[in-house]
N, C-alpha and C positions, 0 to 999 in steps of 0.2 A: 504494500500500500504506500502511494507515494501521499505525500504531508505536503504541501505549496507554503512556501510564505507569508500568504495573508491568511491560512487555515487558523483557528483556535481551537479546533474542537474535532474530533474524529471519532469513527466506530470502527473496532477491527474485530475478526473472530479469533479465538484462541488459536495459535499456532501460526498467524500473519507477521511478516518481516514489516516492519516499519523502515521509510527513507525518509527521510526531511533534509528538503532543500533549502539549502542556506547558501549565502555569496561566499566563504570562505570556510569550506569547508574542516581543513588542519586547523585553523583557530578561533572554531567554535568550540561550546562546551554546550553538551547537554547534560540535564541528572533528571531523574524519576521520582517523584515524591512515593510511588511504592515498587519498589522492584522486583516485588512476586509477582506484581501483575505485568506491571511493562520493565520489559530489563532495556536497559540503553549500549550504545557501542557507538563511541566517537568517532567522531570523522579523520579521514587519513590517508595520508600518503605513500602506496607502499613502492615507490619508484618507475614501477610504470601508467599507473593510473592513481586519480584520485577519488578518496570517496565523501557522500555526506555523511553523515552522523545518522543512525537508525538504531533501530529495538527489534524488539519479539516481543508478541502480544503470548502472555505465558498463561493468567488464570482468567477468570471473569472478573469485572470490577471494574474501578476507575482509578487513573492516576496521570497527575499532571507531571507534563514535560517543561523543563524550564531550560530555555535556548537563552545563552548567552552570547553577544558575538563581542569580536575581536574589542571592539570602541564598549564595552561592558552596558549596551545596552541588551534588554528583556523582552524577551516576550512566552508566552505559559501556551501550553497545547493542553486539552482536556481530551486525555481518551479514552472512551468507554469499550470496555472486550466484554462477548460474550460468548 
């Protein structure tokens, strides 16, 4: 499931790979406010391509994503897995 930029809010089913598009991908920072439900995996460069920052949608439940970019600004993603 891809994530846009302007999204705050998502539905994914358990067992969905999250992508979340960001402009810099290496120096963003995501975290999970529960990470039984949504696990996060930073974004990166492993020299031949680059990636964004994504998750796994693990249990049912909800849990906000908090996208920090490089300039420390915020913005929260609300994802509900079922």
């Amino acid at each position: 499931m891809i994530i846009t930029e302007t999204e705050t809010a998502a539905a994914a089913k358990v067992g969905d790979s999250l992508d979340i598009v960001v402009t810099d991908p290496v120096n963003t920072k995501v975290t999970s406010s529960d990470e039984t439900v949504v696990s996060v995996e930073q974004g990166r460069n492993d020299g031949s391509a680059t990636f964004n920052p994504g998750g796994k949608a693990l249990k049912s439940g909800t849990a906000t994503l908090t996208v920090t970019n490089p300039d420390n600004t915020t913005r929260t993603i609300e994802v509900t897995v079922s």
